[in-house]
KEKE-3310 file (N, C-alpha, C; in steps of 0.2 Angstrom, whole numbers, plus 5000, padded with zeros to 4 digits):
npx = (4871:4889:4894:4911:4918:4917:4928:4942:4957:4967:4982:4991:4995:4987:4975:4978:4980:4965:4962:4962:4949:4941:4941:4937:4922:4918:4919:4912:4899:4894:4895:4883:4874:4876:4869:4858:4854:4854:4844:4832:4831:4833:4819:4811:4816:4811:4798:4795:4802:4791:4779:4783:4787:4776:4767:4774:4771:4759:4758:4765:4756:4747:4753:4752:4739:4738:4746:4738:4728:4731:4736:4724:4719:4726:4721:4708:4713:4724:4725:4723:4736:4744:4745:4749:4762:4768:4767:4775:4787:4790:4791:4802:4811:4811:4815:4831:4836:4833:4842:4855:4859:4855:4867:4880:4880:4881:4893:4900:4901:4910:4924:4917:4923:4927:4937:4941:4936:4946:4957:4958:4957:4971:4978:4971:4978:4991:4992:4991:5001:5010:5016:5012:5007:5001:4984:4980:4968:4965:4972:4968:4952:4955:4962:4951:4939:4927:4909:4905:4891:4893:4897:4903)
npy = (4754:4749:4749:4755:4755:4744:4737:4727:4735:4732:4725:4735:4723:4713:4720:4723:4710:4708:4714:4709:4699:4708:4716:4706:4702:4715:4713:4706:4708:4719:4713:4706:4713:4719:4709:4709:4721:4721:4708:4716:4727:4720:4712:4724:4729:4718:4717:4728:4728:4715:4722:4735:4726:4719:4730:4733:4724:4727:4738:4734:4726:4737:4744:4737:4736:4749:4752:4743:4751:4762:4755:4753:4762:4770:4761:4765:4775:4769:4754:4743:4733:4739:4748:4744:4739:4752:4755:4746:4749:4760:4756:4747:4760:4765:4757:4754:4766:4766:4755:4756:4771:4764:4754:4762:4769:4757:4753:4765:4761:4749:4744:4731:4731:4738:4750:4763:4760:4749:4754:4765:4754:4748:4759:4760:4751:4752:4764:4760:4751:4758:4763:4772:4788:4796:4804:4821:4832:4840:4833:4823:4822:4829:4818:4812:4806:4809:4797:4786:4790:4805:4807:4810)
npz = (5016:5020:5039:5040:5050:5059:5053:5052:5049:5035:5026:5015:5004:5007:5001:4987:4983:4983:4971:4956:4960:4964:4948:4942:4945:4941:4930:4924:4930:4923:4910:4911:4914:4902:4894:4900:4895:4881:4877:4881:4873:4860:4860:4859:4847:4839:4839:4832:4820:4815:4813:4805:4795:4792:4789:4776:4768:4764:4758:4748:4741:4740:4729:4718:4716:4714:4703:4693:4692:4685:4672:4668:4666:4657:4648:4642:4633:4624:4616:4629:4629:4626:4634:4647:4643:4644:4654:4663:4658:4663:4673:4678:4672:4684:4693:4687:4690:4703:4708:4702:4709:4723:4722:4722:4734:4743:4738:4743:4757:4757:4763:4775:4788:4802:4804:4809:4822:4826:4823:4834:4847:4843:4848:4862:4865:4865:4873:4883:4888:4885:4875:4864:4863:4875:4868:4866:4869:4860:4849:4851:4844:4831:4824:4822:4808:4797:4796:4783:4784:4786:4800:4813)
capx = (4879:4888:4898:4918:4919:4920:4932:4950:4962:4971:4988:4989:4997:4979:4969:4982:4977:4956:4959:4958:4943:4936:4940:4934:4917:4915:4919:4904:4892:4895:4894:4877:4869:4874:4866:4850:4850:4852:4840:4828:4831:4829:4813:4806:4817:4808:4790:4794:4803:4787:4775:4783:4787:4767:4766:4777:4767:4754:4762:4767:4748:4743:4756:4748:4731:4737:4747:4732:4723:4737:4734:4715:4717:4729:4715:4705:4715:4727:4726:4724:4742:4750:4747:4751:4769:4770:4767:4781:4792:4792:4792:4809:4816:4812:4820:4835:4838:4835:4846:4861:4860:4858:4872:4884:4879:4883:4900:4905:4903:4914:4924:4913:4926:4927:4943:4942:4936:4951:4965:4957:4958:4975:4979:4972:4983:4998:4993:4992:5010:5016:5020:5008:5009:4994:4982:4978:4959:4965:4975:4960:4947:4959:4964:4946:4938:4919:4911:4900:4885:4897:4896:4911)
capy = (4755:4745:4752:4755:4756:4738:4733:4727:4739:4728:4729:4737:4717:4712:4725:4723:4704:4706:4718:4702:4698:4713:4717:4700:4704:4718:4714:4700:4712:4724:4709:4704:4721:4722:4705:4711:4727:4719:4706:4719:4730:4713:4711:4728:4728:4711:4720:4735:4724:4713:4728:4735:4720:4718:4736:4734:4718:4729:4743:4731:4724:4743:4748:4732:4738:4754:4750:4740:4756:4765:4751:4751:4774:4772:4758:4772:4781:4765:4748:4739:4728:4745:4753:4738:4741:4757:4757:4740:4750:4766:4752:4747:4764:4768:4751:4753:4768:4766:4752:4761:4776:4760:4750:4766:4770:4751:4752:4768:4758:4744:4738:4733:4729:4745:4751:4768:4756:4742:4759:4767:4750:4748:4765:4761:4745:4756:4769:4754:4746:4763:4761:4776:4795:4797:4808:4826:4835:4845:4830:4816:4823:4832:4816:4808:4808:4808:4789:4786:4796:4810:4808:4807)
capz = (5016:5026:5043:5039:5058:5064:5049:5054:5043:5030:5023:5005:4999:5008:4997:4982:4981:4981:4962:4952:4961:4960:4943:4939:4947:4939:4922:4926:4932:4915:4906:4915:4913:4894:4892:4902:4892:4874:4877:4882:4865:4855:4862:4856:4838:4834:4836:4828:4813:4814:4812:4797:4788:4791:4785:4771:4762:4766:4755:4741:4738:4737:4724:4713:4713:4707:4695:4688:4690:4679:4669:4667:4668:4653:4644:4638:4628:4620:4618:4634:4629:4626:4641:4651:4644:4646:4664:4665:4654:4667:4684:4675:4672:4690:4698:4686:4694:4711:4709:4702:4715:4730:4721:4719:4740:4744:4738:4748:4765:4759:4767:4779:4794:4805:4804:4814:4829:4825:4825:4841:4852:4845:4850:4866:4869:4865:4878:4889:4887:4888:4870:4860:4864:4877:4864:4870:4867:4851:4844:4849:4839:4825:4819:4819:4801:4797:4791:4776:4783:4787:4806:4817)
cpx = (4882:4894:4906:4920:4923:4925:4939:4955:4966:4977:4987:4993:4990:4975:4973:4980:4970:4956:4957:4954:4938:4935:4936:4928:4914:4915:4911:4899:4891:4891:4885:4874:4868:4869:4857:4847:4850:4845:4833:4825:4830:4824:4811:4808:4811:4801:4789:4797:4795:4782:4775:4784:4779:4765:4768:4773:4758:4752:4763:4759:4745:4745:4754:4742:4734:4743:4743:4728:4727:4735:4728:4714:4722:4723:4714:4707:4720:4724:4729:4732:4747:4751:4749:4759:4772:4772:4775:4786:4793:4794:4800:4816:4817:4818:4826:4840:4841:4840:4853:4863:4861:4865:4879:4884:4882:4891:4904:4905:4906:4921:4922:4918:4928:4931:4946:4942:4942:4959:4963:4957:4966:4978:4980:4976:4989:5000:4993:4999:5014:5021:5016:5011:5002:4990:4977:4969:4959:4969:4969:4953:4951:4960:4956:4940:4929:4918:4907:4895:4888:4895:4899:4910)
cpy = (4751:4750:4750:4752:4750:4734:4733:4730:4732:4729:4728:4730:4714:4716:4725:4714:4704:4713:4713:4701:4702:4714:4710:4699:4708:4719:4708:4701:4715:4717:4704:4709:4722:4717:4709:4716:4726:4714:4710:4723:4725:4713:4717:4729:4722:4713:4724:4731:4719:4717:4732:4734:4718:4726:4738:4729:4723:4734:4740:4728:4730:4745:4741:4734:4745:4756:4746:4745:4761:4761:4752:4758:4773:4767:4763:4776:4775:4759:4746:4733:4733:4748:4748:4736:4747:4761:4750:4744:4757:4765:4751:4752:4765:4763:4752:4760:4769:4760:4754:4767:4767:4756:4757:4768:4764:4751:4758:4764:4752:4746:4737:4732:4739:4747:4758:4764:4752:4750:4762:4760:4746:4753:4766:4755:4748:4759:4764:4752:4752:4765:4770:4783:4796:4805:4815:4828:4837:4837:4821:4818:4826:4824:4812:4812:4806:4799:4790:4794:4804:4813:4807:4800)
cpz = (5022:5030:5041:5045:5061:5056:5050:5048:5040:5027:5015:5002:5000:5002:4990:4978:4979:4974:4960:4955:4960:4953:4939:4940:4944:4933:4921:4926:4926:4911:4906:4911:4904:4892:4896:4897:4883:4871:4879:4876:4861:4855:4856:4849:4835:4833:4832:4820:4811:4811:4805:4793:4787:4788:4777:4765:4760:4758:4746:4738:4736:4731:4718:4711:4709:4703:4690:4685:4685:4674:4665:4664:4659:4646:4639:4636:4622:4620:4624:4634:4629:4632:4647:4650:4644:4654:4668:4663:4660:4673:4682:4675:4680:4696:4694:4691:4701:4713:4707:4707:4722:4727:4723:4729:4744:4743:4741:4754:4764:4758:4773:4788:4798:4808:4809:4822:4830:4828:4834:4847:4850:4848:4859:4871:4869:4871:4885:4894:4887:4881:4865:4865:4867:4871:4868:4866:4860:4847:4843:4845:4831:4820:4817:4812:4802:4792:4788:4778:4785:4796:4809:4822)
residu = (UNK:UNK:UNK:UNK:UNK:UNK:UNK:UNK:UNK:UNK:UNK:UNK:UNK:UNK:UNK:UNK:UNK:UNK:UNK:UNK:UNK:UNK:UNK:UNK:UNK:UNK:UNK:UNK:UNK:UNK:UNK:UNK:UNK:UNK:UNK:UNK:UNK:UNK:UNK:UNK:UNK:UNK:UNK:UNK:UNK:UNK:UNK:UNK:UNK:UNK:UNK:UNK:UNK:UNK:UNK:UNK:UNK:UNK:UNK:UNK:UNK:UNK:UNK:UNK:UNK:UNK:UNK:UNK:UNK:UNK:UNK:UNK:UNK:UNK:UNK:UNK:UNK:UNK:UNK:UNK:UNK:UNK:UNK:UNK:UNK:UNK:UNK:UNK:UNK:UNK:UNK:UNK:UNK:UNK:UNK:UNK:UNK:UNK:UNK:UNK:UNK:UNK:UNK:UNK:UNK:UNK:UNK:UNK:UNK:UNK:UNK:UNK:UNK:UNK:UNK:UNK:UNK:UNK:UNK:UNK:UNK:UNK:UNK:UNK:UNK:UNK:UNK:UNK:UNK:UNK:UNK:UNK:UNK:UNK:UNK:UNK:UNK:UNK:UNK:UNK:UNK:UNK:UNK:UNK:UNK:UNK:UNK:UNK:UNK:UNK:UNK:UNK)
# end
């Protein structure tokens, strides 16, 4: 820490002059630190995406064999050409579904521009300029609405 002691007092137009540099320092330093601290979570996202997209082809070669074994398990009771669309004709139901449910899912979160964020920093440009109604505790959570996953 350094000594206050030997510093010649300064008048408040002196100390009213070094805000822009400080502010300007300190939005640099922020702006530093998020870099440090994004490229650092990059890092660990990229292994962990690595690992199980390695784990997932891993996953797709399994569900091959045993749908072959489906395959081969249904042989023994039908023709080997029947059971080989029985088992296609069930992968179809299953993907037509899971594609309707994730399409039907997809279309709640659009529009994907993030409008609760865009009204609250207009809100707080307002409260800036002296222009908005500064927002109390009951009326700052009151208005905010839950988003897709129903989390404020």
């Amino acid at each position: 820490m350094t000594d206050t002691r030997d510093r010649k007092p300064r008048s408040l137009f002196g100390l009213v002059g070094d805000v822009p540099q400080l502010v300007k320092n300190l939005v640099k330093g922020e702006i530093a630190l998020l870099k440090a601290e994004l490229v650092g979570k990059a890092k660990v996202f990229a292994i962990a995406a690595g690992l199980l997209i390695a784990a997932l082809v891993i996953v797709l070669y399994a569900i091959g064999v045993l749908l072959t074994a489906a395959v081969m398990g249904l042989a023994t009771v039908m023709p080997a050409w029947l059971a080989a669309l029985v088992v296609a004709f069930v992968m179809l139901v299953v993907a037509a579904i899971l594609g309707l449910v994730g399409w039907k899912r997809f279309k709640k979160g659009l529009p994907i521009t993030p409008k609760r964020t865009i009204d609250s920093v207009k809100n707080d440009i307002n409260a800036v300029k002296g222009m908005g109604k500064k927002p109390t505790p009951e009326t700052q959570h009151a208005s905010r609405k839950p988003d897709v996953g129903g989390r404020f």
